[in-house]
VONU-729189 format. One record per residue: residue in three letters; residue number from 1; x negated, y, z negated of N, C-alpha, C in turn. Coordinates in Angstrom, 3 decimals. Example, Ala and Ser with C-alpha at 12.3 -4.5 7.8 and 13.67 -1.06 7.14 Angstrom:
// VONU-729189
<ALA,1,<-13.190,-5.690,-7.800>,<-12.300,-4.500,-7.800>,<-13.200,-3.300,-7.800>>;
<SER,2,<-12.850,-2.250,-7.080>,<-13.670,-1.060,-7.140>,<-12.900,0.030,-7.870>>;
***
This chain:
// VONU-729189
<UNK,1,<-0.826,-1.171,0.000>,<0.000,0.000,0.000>,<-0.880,1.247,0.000>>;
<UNK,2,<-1.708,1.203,-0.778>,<-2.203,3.010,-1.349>,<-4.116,2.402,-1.376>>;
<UNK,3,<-4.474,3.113,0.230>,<-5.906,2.774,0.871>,<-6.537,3.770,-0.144>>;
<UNK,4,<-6.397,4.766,-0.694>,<-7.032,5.617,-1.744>,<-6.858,5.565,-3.811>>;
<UNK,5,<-6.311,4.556,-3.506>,<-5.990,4.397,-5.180>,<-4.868,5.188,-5.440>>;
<UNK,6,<-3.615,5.066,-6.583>,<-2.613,5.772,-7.213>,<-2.816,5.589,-8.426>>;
<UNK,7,<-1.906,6.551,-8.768>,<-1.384,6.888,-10.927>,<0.018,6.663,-10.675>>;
<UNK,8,<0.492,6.512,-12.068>,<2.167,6.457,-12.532>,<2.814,5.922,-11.528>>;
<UNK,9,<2.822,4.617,-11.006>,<3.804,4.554,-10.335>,<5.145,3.976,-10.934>>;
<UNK,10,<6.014,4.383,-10.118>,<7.183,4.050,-10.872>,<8.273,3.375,-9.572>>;
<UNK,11,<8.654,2.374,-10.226>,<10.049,1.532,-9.214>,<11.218,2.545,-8.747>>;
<UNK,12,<11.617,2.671,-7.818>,<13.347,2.266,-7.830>,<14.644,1.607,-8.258>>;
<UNK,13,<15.115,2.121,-8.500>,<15.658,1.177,-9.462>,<16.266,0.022,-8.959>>;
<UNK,14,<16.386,0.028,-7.649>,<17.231,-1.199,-6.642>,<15.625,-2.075,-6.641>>;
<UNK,15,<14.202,-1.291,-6.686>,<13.236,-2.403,-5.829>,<13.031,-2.083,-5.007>>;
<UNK,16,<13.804,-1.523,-3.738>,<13.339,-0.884,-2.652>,<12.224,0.053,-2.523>>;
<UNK,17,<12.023,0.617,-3.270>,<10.822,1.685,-2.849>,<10.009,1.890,-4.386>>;
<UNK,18,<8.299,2.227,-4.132>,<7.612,2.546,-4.870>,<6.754,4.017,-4.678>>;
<UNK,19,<7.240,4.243,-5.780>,<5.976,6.042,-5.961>,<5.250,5.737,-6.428>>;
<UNK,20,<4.490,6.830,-6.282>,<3.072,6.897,-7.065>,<2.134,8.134,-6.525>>;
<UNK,21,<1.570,8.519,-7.718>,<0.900,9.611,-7.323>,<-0.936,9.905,-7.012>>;
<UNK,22,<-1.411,10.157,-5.915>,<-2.707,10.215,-5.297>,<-3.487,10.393,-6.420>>;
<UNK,23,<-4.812,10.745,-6.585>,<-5.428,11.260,-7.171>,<-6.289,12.387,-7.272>>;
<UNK,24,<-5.475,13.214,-5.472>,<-5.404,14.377,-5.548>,<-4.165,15.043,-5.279>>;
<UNK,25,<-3.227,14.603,-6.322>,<-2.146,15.187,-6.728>,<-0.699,15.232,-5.575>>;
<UNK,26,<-0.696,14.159,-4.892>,<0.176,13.855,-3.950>,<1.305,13.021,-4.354>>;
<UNK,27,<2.708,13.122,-4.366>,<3.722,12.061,-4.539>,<4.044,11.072,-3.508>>;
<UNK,28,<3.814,9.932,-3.274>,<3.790,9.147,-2.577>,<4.858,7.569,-2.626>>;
<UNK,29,<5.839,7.380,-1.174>,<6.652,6.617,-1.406>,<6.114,5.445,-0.386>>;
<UNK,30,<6.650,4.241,-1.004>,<6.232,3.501,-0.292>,<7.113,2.377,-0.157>>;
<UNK,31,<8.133,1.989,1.033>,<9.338,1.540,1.683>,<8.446,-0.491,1.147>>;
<UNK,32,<9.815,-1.243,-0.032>,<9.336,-2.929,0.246>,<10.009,-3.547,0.281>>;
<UNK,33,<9.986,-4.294,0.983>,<11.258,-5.147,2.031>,<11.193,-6.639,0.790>>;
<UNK,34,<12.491,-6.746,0.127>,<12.542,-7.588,-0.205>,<12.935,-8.606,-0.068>>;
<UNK,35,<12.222,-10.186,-0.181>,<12.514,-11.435,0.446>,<11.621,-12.564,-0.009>>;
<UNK,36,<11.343,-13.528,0.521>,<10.293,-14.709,0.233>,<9.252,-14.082,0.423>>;
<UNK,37,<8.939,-13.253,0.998>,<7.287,-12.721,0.921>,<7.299,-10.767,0.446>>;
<UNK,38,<5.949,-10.364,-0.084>,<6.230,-9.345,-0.627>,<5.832,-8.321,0.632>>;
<UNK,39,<6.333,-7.691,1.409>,<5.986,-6.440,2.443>,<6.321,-5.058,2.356>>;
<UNK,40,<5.088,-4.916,1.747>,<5.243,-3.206,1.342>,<5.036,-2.198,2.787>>;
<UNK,41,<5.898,-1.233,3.263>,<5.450,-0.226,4.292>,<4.574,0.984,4.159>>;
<UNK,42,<4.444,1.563,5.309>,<3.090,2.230,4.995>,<3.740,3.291,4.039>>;
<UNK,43,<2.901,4.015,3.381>,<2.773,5.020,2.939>,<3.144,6.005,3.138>>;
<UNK,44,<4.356,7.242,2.389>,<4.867,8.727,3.081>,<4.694,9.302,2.103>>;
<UNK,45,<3.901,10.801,2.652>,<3.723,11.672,1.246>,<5.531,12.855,1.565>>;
<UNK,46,<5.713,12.892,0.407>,<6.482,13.299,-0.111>,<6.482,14.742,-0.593>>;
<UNK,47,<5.704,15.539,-1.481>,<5.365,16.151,-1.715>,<4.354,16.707,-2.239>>;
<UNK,48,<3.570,17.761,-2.652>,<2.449,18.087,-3.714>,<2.895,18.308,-4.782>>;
<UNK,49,<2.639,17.284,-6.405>,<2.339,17.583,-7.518>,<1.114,18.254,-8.278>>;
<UNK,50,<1.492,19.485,-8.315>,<0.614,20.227,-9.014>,<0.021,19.849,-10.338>>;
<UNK,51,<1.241,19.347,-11.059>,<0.622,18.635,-12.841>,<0.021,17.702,-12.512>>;
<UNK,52,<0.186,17.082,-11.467>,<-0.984,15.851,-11.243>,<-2.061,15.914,-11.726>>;
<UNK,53,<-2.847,17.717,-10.810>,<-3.712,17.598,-11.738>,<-4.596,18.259,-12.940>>;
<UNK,54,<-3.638,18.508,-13.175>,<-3.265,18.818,-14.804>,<-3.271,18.074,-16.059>>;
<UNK,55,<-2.836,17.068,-15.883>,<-2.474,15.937,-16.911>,<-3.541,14.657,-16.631>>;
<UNK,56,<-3.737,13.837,-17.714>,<-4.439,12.747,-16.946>,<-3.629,11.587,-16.657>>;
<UNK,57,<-2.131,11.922,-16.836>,<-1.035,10.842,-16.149>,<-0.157,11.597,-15.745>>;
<UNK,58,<0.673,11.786,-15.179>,<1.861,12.534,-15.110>,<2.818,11.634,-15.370>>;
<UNK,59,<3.941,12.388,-16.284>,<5.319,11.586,-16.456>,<6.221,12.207,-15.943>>;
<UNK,60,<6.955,11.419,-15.163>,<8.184,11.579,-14.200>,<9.089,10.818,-14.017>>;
<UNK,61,<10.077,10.389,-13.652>,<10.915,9.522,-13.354>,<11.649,9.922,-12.019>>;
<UNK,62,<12.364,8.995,-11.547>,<13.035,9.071,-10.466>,<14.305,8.614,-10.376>>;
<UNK,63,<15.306,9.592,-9.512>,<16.676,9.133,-9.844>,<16.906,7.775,-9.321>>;
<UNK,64,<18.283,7.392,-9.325>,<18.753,5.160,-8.899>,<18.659,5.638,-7.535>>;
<UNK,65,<19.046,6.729,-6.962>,<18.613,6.492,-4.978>,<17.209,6.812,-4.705>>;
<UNK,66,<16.467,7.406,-5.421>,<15.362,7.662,-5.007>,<15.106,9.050,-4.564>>;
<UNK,67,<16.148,10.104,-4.943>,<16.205,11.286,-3.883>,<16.100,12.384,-4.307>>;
<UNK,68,<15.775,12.344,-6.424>,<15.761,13.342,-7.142>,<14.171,13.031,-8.314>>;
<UNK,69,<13.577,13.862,-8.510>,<11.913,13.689,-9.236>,<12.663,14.146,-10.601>>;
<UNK,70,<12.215,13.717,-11.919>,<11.641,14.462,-12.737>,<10.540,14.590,-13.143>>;
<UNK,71,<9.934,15.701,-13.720>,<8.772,15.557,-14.001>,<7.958,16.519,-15.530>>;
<UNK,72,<7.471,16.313,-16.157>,<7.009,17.166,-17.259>,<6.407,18.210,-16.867>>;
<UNK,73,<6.312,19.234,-17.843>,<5.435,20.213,-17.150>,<4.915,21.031,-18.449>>;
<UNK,74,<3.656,21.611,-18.268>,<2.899,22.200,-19.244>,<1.711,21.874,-19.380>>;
<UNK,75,<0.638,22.092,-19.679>,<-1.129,21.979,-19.699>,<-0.920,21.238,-21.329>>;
<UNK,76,<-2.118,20.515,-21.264>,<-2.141,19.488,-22.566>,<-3.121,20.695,-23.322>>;
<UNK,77,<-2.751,20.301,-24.220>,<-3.494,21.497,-25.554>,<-4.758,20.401,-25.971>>;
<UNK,78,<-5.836,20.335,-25.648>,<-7.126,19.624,-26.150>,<-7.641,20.716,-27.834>>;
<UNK,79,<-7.016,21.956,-28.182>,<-7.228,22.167,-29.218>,<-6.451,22.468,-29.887>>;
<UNK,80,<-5.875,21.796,-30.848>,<-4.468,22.262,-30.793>,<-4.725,23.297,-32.171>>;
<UNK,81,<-3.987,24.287,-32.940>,<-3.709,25.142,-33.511>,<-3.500,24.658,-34.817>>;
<UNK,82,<-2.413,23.486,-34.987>,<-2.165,23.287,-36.271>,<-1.401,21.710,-35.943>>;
<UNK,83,<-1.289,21.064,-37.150>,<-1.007,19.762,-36.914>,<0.316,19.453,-38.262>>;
<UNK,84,<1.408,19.254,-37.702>,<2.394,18.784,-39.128>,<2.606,17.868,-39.263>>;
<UNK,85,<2.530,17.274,-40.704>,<2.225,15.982,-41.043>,<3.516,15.686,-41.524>>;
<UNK,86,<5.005,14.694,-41.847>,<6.001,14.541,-42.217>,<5.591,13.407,-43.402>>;
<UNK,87,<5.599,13.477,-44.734>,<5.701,12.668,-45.236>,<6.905,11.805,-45.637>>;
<UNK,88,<6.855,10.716,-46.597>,<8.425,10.337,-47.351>,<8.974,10.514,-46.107>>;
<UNK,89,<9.311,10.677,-44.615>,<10.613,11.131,-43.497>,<11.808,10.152,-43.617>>;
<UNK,90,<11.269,8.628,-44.440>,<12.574,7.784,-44.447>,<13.400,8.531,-45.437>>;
<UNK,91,<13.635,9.245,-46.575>,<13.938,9.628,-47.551>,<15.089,10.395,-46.525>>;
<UNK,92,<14.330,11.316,-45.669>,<15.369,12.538,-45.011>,<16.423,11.715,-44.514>>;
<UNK,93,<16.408,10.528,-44.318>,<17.213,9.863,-42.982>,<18.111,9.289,-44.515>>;
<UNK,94,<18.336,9.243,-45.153>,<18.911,8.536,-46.243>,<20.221,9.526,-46.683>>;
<UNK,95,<19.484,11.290,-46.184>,<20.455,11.913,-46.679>,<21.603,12.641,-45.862>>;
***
């Protein structure tokens, strides 16, 4: 399927088709004929994901036809500011 390597790929939900994203930040579908043998079709870029490369995975999902992206968005904080710690949290759930 993918002569350059992919990230995140993610199914369809029928099986019919697989994404996945380049590793220079390309969304990529890829048409598989299901039957006794596995035949994946070539490769269609789709669009440019910018968080691609941004993130060192991108999370996205895809709608049941295949015809709607989601995707996260925001730069990862490598320093972050402050950190909150929840202790006892089963206690809260009790009340």
């Amino acid at each position: 399927m993918s002569t350059a390597g992919g990230l995140s790929p993610v199914w369809r939900r029928d099986g019919k088709e697989l994404f996945y994203i380049t590793p220079d930040g390309k969304l990529m579908a890829v048409e598989i004929k299901i039957g006794s043998t596995f035949e994946p079709g070539v490769p269609k870029l789709l669009f440019d994901v910018a968080i691609a490369r941004t993130l060192a995975t991108s999370v996205y999902d895809v709608s049941t036809d295949g015809q709607r992206f989601l995707f996260t968005s925001g730069q990862l904080d490598t320093n972050p500011s402050s950190l909150a710690v929840i202790v006892n949290w089963t206690a809260e759930l009790k009340k």
